[in-house]
PLY file of the C-alpha trace (Angstrom):
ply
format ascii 1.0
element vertex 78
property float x
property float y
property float z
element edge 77
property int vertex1
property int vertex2
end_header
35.41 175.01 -13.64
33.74 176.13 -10.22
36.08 175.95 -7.08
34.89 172.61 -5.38
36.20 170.87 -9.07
39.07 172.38 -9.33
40.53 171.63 -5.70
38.77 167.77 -6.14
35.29 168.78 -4.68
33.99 165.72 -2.08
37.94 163.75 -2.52
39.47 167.23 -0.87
36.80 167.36 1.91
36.71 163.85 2.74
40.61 164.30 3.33
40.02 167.14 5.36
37.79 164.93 7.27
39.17 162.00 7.91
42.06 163.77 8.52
40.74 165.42 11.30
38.45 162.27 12.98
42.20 159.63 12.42
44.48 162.81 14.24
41.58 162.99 17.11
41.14 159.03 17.79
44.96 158.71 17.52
46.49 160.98 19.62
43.80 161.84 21.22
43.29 158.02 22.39
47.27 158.04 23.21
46.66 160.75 25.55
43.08 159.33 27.41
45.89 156.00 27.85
48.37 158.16 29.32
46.14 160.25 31.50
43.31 158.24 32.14
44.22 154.65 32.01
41.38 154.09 29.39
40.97 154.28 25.43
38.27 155.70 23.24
36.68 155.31 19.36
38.50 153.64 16.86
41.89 153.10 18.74
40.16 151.93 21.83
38.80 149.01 19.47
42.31 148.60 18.09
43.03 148.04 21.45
40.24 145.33 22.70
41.58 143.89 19.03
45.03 143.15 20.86
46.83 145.30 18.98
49.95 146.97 20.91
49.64 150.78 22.25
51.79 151.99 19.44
49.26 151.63 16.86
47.35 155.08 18.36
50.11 156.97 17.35
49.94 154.99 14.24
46.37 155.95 13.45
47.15 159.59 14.52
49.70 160.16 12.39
48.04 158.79 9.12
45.58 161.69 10.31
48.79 164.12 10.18
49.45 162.97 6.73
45.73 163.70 5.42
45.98 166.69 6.90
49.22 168.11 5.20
47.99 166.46 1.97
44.77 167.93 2.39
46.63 171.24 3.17
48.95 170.76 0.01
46.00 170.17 -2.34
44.15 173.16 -1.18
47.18 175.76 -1.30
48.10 174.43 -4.74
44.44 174.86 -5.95
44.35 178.29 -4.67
0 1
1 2
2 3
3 4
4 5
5 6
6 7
7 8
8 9
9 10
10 11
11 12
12 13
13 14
14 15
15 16
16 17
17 18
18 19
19 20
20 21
21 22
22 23
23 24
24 25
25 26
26 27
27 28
28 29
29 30
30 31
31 32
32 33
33 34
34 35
35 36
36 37
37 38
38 39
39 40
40 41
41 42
42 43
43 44
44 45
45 46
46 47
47 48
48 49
49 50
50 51
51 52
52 53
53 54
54 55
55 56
56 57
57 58
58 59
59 60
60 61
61 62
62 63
63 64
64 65
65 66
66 67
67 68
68 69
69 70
70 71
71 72
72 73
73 74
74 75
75 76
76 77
């Protein structure tokens, strides 16, 4: 079994990912708000959706949660 199979290959990168890109546009959008007045990406559309301020920290911390999973998966497959 080479190494990308045995830690779950594209599924463990695509965590790693999206992990990444979710903890960016969330907090990262949460900050811009408080600093700038303004949101960006995927919470900034959230936002022209209607939906309340609270759901950039919601997108930023399902990014958190990739990320430790992510982190998990790769320490147990070492």
């Amino acid at each position: 079994m080479t190494p990308s199979q045995k830690d779950g290959g594209a599924a463990q990168q695509a965590r790693w990912l999206l992990g990444v890109l979710l903890l960016v546009q969330g907090f990262g959008s949460a900050l811009t708000e408080a600093l700038r007045g303004t949101s960006f990406g995927v919470a900034g559309l959230l936002r022209a959706a209607g939906l309340p301020e609270w759901t950039d920290y919601l997108v930023g911390a399902a990014g958190a949660v990739l990320l430790v999973w992510a982190a998990l998966r790769w320490r147990v497959a070492r």
